[in-house]
C-alpha positions in Angstrom: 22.7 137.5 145.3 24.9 138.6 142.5 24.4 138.0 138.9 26.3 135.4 137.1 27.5 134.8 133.4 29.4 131.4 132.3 31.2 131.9 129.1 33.4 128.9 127.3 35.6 128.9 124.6 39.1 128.3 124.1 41.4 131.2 122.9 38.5 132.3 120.6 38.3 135.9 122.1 35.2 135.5 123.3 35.8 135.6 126.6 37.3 138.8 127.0 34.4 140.7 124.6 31.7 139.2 127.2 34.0 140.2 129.7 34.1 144.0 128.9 30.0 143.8 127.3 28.9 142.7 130.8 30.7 145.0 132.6 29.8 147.9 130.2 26.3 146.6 131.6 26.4 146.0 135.0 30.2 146.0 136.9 28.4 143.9 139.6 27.7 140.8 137.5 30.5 138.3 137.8 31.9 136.4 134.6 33.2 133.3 135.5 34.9 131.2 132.4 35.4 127.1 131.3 37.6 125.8 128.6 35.8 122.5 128.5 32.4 121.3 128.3 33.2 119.3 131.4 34.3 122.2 132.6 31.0 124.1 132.3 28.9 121.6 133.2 31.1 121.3 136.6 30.3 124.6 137.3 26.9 124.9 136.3 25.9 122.3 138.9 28.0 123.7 141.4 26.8 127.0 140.8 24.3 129.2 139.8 24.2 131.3 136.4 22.0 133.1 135.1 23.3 132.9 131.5 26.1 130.9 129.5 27.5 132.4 126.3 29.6 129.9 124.7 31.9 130.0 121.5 30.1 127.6 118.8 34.1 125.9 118.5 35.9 124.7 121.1 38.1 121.7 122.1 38.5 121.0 118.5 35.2 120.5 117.3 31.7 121.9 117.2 31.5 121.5 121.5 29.1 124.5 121.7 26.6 123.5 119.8 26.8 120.3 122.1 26.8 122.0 125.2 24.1 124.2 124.4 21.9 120.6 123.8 22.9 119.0 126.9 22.2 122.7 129.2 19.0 122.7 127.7 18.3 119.0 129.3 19.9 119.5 132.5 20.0 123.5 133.2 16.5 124.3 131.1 15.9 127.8 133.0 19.5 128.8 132.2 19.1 131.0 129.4 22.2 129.7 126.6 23.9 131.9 123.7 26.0 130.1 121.3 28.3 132.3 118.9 30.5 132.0 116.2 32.8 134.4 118.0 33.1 137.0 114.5 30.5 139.4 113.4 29.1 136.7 110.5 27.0 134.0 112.5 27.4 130.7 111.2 23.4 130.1 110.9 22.1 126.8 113.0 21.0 129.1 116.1 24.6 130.7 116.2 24.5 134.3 116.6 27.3 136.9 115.4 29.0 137.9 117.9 27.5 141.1 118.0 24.2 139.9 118.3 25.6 138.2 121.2 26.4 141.4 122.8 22.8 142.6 122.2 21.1 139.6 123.7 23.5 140.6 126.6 22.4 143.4 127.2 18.6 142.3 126.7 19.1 138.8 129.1 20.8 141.2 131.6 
């Protein structure tokens, strides 16, 4: 079965980083993206990932940090990396996103 990756954000250019980090990693492992946290929950219960990265801001507010609450209570074996989507972090559990990139290449 192949590998999957959910990332969500909204124009933050975070999709495109993962995009070119995971396939860096492994060209096999499929990135699929959401611009919504309905969106992402949609398709994690339709279908299986094996991680979510998500942008910390989306939809106008602090989504990600949302998102990453309610994955832990319904997709708790779903590993979940929220970034700030710029090299600084914004602290809270929000990585840089080059830390992201690390912990891609660690969860992968």
């Amino acid at each position: 079965m192949a590998r999957r990756v959910l990332v969500v954000e909204s124009g933050t250019g975070l999709g495109p980083a993962v995009s070119e980090g995971v396939a860096r990693l492994d060209p096999a492992i499929e990135v699929d993206h959401a611009h919504s946290v309905s969106a992402a929950v949609g398709r994690l219960a339709a279908c299986g990932y094996d991680l979510v990265v998500s942008a910390d801001e989306f939809d106008g507010a602090r989504a990600g940090i949302f998102l990453r609450h309610l994955c832990a209570r319904r997709f708790p074996a779903v590993p979940f990396v929220l970034t700030s989507g710029d090299e600084r972090g914004a602290g809270g559990g929000v990585v840089s996103l080059l830390e992201c990139l690390a912990r891609l290449e660690r969860l992968l």
